[in-house]
C-alpha positions as CSV (number, residue, x, y, z in Angstrom):
1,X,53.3,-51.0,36.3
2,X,51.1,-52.6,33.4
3,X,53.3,-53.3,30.5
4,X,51.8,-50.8,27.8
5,X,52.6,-48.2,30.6
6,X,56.1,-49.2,30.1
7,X,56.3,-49.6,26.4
8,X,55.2,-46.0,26.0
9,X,58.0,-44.8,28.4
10,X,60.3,-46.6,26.5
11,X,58.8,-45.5,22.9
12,X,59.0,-41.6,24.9
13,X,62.6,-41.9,25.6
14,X,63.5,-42.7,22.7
15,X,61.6,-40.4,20.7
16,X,62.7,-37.4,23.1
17,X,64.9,-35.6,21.5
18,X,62.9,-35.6,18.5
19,X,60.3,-34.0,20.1
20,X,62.4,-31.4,21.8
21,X,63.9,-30.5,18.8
22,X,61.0,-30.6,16.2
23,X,58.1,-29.9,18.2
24,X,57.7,-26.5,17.3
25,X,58.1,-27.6,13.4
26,X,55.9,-30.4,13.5
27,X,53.4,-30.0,16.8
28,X,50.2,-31.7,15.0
29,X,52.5,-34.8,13.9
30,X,54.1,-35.1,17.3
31,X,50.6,-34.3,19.0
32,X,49.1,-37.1,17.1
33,X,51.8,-39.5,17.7
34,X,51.9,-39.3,21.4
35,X,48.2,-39.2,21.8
36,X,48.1,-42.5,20.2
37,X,50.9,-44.1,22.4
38,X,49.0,-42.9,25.0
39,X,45.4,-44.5,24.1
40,X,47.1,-47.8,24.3
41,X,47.5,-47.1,27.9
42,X,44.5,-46.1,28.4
43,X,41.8,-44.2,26.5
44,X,40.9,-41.1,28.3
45,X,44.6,-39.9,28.7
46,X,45.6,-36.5,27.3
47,X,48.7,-34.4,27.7
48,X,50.4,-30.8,27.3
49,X,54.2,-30.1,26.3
50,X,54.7,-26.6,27.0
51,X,56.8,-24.8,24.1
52,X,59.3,-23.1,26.6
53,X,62.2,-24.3,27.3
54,X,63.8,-24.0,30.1
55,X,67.1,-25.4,30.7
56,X,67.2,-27.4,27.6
57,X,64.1,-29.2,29.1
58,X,59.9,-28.8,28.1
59,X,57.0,-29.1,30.7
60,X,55.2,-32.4,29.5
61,X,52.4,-33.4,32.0
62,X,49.7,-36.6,31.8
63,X,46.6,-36.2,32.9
64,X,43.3,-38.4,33.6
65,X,41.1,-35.9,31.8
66,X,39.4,-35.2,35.0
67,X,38.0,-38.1,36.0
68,X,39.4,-39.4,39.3
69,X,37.6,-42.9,39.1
């Protein structure tokens, strides 16, 4: 696992319940914030959190953007 892989994992957990709890409040601040974790992974990552919550848990996929190379 490269190590910016990791970092952002690490930045996520910690920055979870945040998110949970103000993503509704603040989605274009939290948006921007993970999409830019994310670039230092790689570039053409992108991501959904779905607003419903479910068991005190969100839907939050990663995605390649399409491209399967």
């Amino acid at each position: 696992m490269s190590e910016n892989l990791m970092f952002f994992w690490e930045w996520f957990s910690k920055k979870e319940k945040y998110i949970y709890e103000k993503l509704e409040i603040e989605t274009d601040d939290i948006a921007f914030l993970i999409a830019e974790q994310l670039k230092m992974v790689h570039s053409d990552l992108v991501f959904e959190i779905s607003f419903e919550k479910k068991d005190k848990k969100m839907t939050f996929v990663i995605s390649a953007d399409g491209d399967i190379s």
